[in-house]
PyMOL Python script that loads the backbone (N, CA, C, O; Angstrom):
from pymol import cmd

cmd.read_pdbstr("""\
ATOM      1  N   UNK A   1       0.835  -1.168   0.000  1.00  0.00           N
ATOM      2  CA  UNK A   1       0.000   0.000   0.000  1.00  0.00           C
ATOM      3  C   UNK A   1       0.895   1.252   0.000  1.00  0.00           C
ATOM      4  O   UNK A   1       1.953   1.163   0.623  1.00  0.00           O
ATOM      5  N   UNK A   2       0.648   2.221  -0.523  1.00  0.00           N
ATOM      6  CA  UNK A   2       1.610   3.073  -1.097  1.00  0.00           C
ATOM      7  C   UNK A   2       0.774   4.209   0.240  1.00  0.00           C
ATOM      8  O   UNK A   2      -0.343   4.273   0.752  1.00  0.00           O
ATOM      9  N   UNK A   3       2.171   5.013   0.374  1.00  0.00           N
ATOM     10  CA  UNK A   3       1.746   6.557   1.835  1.00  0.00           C
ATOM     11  C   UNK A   3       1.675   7.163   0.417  1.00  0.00           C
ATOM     12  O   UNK A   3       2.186   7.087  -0.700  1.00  0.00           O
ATOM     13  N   UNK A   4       0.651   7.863   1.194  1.00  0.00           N
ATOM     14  CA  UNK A   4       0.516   9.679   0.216  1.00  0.00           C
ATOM     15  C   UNK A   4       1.237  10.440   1.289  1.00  0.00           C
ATOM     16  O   UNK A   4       1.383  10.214   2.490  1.00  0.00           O
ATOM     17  N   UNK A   5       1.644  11.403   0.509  1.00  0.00           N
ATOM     18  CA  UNK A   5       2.023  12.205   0.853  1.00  0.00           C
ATOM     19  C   UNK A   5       1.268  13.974   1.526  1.00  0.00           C
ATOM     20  O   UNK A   5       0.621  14.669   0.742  1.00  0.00           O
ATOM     21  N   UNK A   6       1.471  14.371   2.789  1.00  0.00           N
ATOM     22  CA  UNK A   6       0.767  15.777   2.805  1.00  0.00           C
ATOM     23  C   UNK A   6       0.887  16.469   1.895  1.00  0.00           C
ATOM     24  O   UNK A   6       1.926  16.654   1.262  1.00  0.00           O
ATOM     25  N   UNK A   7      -0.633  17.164   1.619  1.00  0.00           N
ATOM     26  CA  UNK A   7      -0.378  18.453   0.863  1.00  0.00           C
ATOM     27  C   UNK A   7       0.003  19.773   1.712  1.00  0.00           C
ATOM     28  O   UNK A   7       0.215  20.852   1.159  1.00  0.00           O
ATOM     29  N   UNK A   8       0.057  19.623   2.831  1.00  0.00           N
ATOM     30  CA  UNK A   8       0.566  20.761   3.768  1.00  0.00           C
ATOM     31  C   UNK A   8       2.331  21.449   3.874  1.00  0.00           C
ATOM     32  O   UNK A   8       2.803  22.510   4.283  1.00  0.00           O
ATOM     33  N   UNK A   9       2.850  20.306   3.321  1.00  0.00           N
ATOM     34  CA  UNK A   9       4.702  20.623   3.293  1.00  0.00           C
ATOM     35  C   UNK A   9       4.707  21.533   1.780  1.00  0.00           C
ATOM     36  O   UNK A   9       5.788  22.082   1.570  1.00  0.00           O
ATOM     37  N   UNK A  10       4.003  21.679   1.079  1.00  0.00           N
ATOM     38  CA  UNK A  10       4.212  22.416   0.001  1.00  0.00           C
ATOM     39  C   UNK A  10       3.840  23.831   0.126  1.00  0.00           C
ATOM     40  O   UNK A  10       4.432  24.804  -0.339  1.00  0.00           O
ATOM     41  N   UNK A  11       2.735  23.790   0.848  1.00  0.00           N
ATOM     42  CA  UNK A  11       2.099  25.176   1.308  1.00  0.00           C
ATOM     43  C   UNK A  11       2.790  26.024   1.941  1.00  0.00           C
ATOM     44  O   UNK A  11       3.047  27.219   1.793  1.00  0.00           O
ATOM     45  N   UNK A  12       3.277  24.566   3.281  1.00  0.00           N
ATOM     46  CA  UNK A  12       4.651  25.771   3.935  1.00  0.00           C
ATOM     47  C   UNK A  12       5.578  26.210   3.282  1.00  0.00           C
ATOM     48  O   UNK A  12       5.658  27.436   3.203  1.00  0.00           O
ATOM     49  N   UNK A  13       6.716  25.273   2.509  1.00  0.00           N
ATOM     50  CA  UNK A  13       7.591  25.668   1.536  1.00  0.00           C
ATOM     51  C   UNK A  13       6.964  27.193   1.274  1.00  0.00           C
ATOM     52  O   UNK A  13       7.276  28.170   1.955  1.00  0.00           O
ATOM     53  N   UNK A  14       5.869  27.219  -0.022  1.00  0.00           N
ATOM     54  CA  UNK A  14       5.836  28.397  -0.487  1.00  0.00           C
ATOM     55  C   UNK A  14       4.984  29.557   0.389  1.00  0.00           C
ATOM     56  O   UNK A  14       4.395  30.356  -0.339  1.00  0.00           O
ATOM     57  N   UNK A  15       4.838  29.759   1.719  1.00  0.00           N
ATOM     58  CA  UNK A  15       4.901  30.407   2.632  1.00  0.00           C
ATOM     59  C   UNK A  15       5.977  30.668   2.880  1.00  0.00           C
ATOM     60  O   UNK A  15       6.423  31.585   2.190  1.00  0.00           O
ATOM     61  N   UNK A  16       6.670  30.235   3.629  1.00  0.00           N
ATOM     62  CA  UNK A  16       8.256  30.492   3.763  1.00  0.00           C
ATOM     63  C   UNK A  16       9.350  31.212   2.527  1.00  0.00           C
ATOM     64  O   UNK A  16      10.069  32.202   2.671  1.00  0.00           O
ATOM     65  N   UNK A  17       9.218  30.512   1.545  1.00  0.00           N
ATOM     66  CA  UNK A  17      10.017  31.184   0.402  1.00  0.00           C
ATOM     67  C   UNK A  17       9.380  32.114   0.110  1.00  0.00           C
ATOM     68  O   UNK A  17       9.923  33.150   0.494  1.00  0.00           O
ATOM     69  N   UNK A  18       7.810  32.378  -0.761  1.00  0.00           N
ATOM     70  CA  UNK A  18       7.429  33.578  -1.601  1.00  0.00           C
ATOM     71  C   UNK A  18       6.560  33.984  -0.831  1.00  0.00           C
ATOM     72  O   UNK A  18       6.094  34.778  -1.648  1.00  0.00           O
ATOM     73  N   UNK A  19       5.582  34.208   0.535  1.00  0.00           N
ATOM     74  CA  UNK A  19       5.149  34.914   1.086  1.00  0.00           C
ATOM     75  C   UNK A  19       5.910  35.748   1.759  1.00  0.00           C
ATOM     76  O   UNK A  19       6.283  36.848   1.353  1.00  0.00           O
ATOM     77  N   UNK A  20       6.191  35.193   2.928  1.00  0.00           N
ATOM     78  CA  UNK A  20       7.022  36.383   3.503  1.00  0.00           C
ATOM     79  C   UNK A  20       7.619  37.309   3.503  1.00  0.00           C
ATOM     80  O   UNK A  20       7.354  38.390   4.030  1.00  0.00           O
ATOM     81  N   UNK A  21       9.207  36.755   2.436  1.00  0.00           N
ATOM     82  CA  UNK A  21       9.799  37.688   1.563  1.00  0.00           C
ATOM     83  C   UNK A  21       9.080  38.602   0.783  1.00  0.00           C
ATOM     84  O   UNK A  21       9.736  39.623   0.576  1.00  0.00           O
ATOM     85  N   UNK A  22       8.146  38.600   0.358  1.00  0.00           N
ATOM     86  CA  UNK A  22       6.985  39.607  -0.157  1.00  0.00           C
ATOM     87  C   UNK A  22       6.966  40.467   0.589  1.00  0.00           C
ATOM     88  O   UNK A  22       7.566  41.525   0.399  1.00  0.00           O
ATOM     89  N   UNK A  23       5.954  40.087   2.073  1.00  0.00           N
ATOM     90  CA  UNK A  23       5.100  40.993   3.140  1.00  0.00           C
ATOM     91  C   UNK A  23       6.368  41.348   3.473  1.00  0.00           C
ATOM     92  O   UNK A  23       6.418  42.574   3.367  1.00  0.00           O
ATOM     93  N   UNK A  24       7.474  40.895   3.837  1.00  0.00           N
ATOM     94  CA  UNK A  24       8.570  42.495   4.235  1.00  0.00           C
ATOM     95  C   UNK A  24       8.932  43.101   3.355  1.00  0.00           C
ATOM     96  O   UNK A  24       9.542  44.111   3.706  1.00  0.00           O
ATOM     97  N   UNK A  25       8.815  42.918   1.955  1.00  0.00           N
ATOM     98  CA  UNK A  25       9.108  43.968   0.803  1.00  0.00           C
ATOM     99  C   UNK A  25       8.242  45.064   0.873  1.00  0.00           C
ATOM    100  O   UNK A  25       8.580  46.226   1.100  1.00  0.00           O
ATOM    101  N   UNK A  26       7.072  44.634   0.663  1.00  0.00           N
ATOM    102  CA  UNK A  26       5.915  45.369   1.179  1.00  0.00           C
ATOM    103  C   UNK A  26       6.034  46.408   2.418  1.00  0.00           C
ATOM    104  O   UNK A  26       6.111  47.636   2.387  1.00  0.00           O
ATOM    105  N   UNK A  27       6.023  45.503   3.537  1.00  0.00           N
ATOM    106  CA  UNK A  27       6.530  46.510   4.817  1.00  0.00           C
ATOM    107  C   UNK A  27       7.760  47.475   4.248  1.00  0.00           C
ATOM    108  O   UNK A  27       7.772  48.681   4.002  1.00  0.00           O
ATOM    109  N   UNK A  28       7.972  47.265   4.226  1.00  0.00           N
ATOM    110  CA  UNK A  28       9.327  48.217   3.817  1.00  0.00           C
ATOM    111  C   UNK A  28       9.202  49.047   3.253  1.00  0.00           C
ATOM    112  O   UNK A  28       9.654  50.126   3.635  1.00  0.00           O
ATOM    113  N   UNK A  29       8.478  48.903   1.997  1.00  0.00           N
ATOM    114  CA  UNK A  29       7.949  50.110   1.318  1.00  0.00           C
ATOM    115  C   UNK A  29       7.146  51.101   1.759  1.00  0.00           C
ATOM    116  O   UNK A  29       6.988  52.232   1.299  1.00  0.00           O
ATOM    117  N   UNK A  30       6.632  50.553   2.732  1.00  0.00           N
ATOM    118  CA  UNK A  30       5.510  51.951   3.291  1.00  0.00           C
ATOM    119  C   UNK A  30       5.880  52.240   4.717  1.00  0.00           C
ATOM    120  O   UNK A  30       5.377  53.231   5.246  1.00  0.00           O
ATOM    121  N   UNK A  31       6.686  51.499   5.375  1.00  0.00           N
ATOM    122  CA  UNK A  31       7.725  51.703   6.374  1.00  0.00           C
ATOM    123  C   UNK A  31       9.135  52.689   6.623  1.00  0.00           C
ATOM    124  O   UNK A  31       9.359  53.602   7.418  1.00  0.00           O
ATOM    125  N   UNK A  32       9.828  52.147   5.718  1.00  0.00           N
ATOM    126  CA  UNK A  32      10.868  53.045   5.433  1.00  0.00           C
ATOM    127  C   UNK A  32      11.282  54.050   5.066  1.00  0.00           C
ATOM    128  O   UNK A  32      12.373  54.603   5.207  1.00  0.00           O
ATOM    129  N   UNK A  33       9.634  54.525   4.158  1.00  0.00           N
ATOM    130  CA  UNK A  33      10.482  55.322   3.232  1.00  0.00           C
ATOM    131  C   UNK A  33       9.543  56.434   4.327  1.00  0.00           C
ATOM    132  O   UNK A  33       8.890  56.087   5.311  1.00  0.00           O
ATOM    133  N   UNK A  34       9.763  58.115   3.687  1.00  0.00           N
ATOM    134  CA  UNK A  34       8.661  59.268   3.980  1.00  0.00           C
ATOM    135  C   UNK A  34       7.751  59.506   2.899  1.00  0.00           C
ATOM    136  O   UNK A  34       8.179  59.296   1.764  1.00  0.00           O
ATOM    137  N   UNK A  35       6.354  59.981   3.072  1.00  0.00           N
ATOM    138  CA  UNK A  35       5.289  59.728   2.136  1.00  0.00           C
ATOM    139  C   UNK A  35       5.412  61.476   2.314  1.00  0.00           C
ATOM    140  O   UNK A  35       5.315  61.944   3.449  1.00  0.00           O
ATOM    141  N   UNK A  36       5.622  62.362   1.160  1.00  0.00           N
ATOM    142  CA  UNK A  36       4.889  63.542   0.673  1.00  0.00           C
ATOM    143  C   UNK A  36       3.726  63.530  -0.324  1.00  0.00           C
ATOM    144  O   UNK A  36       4.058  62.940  -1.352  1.00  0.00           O
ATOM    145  N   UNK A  37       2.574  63.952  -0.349  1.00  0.00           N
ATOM    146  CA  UNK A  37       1.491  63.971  -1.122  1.00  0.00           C
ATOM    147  C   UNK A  37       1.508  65.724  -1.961  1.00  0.00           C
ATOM    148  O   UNK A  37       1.125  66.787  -1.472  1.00  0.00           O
ATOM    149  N   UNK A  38       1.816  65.588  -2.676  1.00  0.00           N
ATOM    150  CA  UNK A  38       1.738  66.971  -3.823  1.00  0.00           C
ATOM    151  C   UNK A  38      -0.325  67.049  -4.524  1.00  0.00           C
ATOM    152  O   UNK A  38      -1.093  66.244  -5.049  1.00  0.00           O
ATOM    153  N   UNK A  39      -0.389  68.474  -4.095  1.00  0.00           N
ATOM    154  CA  UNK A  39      -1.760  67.885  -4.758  1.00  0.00           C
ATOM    155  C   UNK A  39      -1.724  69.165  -5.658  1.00  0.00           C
ATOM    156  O   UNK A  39      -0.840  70.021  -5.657  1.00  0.00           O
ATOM    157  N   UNK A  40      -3.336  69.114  -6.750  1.00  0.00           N
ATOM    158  CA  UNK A  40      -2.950  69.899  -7.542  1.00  0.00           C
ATOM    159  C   UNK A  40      -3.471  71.382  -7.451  1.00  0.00           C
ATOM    160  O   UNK A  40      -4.354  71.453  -6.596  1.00  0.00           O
ATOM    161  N   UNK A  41      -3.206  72.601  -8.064  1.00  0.00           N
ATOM    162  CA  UNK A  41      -3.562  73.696  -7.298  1.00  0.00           C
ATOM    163  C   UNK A  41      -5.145  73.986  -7.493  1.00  0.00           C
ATOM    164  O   UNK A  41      -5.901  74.284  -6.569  1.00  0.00           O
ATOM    165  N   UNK A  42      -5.570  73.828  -9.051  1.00  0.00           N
ATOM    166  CA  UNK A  42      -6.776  73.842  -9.638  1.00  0.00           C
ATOM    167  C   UNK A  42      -7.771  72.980  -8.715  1.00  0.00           C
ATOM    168  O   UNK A  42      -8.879  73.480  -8.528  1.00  0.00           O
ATOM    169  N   UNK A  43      -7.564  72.048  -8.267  1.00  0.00           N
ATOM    170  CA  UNK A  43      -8.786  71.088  -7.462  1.00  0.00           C
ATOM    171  C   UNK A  43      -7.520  70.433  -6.881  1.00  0.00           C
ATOM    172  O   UNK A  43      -6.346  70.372  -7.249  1.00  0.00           O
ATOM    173  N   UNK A  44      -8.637  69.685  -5.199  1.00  0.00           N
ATOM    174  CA  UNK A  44      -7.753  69.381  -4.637  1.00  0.00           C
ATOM    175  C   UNK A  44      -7.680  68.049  -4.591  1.00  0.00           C
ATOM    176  O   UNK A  44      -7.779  67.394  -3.554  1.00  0.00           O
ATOM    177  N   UNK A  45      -7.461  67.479  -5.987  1.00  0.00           N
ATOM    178  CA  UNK A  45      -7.167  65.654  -6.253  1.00  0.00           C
ATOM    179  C   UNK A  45      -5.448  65.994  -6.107  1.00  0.00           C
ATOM    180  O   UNK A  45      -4.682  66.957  -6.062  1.00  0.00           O
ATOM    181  N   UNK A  46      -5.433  64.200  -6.062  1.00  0.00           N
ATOM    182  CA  UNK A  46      -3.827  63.920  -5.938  1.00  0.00           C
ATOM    183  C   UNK A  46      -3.365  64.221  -7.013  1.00  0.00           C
ATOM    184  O   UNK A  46      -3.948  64.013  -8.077  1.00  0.00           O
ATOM    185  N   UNK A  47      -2.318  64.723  -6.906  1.00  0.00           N
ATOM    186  CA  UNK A  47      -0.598  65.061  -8.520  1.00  0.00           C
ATOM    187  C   UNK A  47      -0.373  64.144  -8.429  1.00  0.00           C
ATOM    188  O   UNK A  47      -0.819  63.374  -9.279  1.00  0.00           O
ATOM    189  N   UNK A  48       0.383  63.672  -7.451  1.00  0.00           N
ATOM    190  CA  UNK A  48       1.880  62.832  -7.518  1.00  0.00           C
ATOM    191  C   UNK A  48       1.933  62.626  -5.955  1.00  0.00           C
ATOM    192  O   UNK A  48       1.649  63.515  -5.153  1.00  0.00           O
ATOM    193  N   UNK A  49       2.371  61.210  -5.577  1.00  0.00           N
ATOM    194  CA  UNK A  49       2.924  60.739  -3.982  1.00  0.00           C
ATOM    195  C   UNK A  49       4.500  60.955  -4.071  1.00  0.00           C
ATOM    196  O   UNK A  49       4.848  60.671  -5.217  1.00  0.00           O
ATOM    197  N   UNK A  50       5.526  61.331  -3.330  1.00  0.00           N
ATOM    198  CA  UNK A  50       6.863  60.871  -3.325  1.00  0.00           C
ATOM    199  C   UNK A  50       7.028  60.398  -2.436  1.00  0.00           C
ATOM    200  O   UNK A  50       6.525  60.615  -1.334  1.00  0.00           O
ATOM    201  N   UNK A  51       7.682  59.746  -2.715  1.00  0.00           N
ATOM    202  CA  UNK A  51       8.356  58.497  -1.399  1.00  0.00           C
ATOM    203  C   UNK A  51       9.946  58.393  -1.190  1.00  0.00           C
ATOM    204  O   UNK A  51      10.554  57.513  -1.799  1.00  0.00           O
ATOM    205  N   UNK A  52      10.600  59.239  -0.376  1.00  0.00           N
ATOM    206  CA  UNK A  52      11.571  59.246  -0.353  1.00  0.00           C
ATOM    207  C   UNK A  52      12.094  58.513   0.955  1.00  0.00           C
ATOM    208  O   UNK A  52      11.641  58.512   2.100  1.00  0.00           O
ATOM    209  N   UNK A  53      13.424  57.766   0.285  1.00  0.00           N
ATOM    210  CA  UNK A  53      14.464  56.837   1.170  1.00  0.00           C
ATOM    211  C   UNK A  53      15.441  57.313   1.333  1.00  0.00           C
ATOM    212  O   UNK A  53      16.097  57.862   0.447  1.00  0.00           O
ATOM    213  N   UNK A  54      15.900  57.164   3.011  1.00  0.00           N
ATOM    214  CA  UNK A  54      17.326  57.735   3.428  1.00  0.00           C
ATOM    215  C   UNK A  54      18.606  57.057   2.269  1.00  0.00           C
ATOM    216  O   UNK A  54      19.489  57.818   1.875  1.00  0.00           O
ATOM    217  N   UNK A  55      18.579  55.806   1.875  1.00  0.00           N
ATOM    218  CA  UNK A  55      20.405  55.248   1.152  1.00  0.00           C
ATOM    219  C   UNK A  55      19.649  54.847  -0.343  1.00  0.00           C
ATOM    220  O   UNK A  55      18.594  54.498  -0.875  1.00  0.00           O
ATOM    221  N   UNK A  56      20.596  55.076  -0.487  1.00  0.00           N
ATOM    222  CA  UNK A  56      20.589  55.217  -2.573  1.00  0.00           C
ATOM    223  C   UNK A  56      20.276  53.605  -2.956  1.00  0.00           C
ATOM    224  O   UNK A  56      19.790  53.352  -4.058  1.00  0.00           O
ATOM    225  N   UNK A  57      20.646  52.275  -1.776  1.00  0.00           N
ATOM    226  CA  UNK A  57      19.657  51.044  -2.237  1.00  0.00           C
ATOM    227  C   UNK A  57      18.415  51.035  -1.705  1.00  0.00           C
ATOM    228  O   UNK A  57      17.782  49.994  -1.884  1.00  0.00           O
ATOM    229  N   UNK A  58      17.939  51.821  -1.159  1.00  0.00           N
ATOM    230  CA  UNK A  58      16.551  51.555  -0.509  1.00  0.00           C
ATOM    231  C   UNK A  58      15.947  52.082  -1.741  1.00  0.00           C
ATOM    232  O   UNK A  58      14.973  51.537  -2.261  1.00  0.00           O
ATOM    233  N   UNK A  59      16.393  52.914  -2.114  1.00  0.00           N
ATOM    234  CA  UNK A  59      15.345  53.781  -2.889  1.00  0.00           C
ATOM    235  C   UNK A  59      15.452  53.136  -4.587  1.00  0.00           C
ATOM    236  O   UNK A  59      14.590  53.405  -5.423  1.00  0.00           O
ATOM    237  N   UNK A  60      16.639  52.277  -4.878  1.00  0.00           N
ATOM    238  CA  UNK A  60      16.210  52.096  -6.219  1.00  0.00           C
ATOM    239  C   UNK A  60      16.079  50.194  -5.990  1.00  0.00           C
ATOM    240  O   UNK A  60      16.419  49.435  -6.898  1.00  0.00           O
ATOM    241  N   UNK A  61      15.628  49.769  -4.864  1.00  0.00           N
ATOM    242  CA  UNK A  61      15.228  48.498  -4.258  1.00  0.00           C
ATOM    243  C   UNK A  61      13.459  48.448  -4.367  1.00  0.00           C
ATOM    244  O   UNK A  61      12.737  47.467  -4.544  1.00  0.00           O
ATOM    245  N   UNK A  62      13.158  49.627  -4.221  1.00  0.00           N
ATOM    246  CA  UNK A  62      11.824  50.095  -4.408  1.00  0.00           C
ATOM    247  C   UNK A  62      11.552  50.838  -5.441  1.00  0.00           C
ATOM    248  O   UNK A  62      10.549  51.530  -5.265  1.00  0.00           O
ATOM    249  N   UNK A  63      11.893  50.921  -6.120  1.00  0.00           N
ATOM    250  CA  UNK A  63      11.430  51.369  -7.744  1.00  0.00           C
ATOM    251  C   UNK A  63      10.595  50.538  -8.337  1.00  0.00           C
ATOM    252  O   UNK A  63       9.731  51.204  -8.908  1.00  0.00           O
ATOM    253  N   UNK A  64      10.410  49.245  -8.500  1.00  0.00           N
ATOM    254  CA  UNK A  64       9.423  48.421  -8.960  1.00  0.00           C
ATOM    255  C   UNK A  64       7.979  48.767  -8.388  1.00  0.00           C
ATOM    256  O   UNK A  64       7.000  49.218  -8.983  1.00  0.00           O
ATOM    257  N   UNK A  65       8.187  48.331  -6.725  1.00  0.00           N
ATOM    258  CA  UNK A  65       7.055  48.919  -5.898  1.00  0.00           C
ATOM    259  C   UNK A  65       6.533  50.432  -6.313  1.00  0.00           C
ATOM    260  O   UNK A  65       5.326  50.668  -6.261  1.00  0.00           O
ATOM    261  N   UNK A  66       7.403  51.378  -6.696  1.00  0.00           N
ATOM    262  CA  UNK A  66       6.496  52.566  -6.889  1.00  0.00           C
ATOM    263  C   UNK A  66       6.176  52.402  -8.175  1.00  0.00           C
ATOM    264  O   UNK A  66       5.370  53.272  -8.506  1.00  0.00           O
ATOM    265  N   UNK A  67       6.500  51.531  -9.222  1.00  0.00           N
ATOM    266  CA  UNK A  67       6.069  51.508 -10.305  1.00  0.00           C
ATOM    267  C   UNK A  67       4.644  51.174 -10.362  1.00  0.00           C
ATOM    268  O   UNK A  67       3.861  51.777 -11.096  1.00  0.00           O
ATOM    269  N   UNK A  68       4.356  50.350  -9.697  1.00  0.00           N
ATOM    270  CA  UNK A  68       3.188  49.175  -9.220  1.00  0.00           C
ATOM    271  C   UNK A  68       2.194  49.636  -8.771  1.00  0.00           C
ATOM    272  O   UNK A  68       1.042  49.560  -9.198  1.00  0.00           O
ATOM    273  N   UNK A  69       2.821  50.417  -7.383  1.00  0.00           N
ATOM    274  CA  UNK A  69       1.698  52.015  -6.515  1.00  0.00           C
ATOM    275  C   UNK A  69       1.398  52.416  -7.622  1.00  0.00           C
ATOM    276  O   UNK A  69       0.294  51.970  -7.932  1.00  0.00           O
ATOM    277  N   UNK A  70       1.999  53.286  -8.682  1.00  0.00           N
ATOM    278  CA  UNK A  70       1.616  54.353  -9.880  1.00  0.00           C
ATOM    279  C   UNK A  70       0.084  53.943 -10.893  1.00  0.00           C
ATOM    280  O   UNK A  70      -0.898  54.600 -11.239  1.00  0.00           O
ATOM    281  N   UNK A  71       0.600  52.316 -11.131  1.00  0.00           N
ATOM    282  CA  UNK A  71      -0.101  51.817 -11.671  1.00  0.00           C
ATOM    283  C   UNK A  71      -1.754  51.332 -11.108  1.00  0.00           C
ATOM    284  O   UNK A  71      -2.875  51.519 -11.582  1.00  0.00           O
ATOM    285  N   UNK A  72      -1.323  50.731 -10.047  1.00  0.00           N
ATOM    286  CA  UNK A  72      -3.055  50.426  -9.278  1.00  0.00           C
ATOM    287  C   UNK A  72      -3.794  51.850  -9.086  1.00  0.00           C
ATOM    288  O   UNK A  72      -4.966  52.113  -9.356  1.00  0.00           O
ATOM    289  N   UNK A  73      -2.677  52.807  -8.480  1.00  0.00           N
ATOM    290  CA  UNK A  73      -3.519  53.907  -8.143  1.00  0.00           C
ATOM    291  C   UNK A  73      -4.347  55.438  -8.960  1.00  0.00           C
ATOM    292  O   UNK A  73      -5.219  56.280  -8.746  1.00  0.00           O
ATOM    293  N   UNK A  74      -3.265  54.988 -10.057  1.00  0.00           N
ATOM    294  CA  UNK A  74      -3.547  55.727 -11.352  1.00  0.00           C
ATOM    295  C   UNK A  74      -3.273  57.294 -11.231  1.00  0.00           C
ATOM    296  O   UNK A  74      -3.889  58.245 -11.712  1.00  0.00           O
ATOM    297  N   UNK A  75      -2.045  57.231 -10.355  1.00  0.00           N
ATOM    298  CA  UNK A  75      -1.750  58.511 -10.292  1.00  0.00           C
ATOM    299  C   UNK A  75      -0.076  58.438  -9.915  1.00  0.00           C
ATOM    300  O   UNK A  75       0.452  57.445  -9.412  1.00  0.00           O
ATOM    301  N   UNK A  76       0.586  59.607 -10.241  1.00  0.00           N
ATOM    302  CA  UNK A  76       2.405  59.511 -10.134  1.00  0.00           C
ATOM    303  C   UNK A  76       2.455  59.635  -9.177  1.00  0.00           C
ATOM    304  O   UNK A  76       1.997  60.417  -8.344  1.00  0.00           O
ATOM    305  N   UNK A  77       3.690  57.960  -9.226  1.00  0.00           N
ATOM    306  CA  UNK A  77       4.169  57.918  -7.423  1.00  0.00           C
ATOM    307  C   UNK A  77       5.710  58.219  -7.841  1.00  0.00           C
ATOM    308  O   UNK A  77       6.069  57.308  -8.587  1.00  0.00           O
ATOM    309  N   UNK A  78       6.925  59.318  -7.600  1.00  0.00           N
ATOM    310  CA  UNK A  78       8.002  59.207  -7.354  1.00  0.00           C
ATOM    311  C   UNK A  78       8.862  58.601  -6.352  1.00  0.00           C
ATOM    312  O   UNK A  78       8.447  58.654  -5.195  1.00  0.00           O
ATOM    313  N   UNK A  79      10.191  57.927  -6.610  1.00  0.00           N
ATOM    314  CA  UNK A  79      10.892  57.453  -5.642  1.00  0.00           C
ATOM    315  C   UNK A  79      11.821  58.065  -5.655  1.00  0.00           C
ATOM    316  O   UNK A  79      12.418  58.351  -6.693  1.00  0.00           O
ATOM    317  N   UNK A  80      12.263  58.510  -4.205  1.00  0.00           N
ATOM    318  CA  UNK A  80      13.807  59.840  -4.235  1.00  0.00           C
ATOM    319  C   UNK A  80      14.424  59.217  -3.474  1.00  0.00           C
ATOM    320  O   UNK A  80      14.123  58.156  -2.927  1.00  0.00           O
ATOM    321  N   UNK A  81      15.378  59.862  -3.382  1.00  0.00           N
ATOM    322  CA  UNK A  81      16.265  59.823  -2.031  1.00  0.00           C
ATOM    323  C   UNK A  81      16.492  61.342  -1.186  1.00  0.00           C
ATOM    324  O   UNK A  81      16.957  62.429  -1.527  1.00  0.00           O
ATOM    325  N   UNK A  82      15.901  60.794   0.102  1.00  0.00           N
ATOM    326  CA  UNK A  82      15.575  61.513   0.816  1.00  0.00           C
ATOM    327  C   UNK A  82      17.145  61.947   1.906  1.00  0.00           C
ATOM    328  O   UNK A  82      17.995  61.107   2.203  1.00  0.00           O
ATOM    329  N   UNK A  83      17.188  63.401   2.330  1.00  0.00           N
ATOM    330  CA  UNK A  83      18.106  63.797   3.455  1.00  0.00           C
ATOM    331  C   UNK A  83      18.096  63.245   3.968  1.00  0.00           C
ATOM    332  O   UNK A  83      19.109  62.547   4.026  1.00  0.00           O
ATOM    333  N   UNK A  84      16.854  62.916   4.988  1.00  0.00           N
ATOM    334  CA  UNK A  84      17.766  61.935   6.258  1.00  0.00           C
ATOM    335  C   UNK A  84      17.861  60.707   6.232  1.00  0.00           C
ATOM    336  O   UNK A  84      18.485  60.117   7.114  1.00  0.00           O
TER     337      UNK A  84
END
""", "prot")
cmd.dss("prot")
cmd.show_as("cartoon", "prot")
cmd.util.cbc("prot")
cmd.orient("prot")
């Protein structure tokens, strides 16, 4: 008689590998950086978000992510590098 095998060791695997590492990419992005909101002068909808990061890898580590923000939200998200 042949064991089956759990379907539960696969789930964890990809919990462990591609969730997590995600949700702290994520955290990070809206953690780390500082959020300025520019709005526009004519009405008061959003311009543009910037999101600026203190070190020159944070900020182009998150360039995809603000690509992504830009896109769902349908409005310009910049990524800088910020003074402090």
């Amino acid at each position: 008689m042949p064991s089956r095998s759990s379907p539960v060791a696969p789930i964890l695997i990809a919990v462990l590998f591609v969730a997590i590492p995600l949700g702290a990419y994520a955290a990070g992005y809206f953690w780390l950086g500082k959020r300025t909101d520019w709005y526009s002068t004519q009405s008061n909808a959003h311009e543009t978000i910037e999101r600026s990061y203190p070190h020159l890898g944070l900020m182009l580590v998150y360039q995809p992510a603000g690509k992504l923000e830009s896109w769902l939200r349908r409005i310009d998200v910049e990524i800088s590098l910020g003074d402090d």
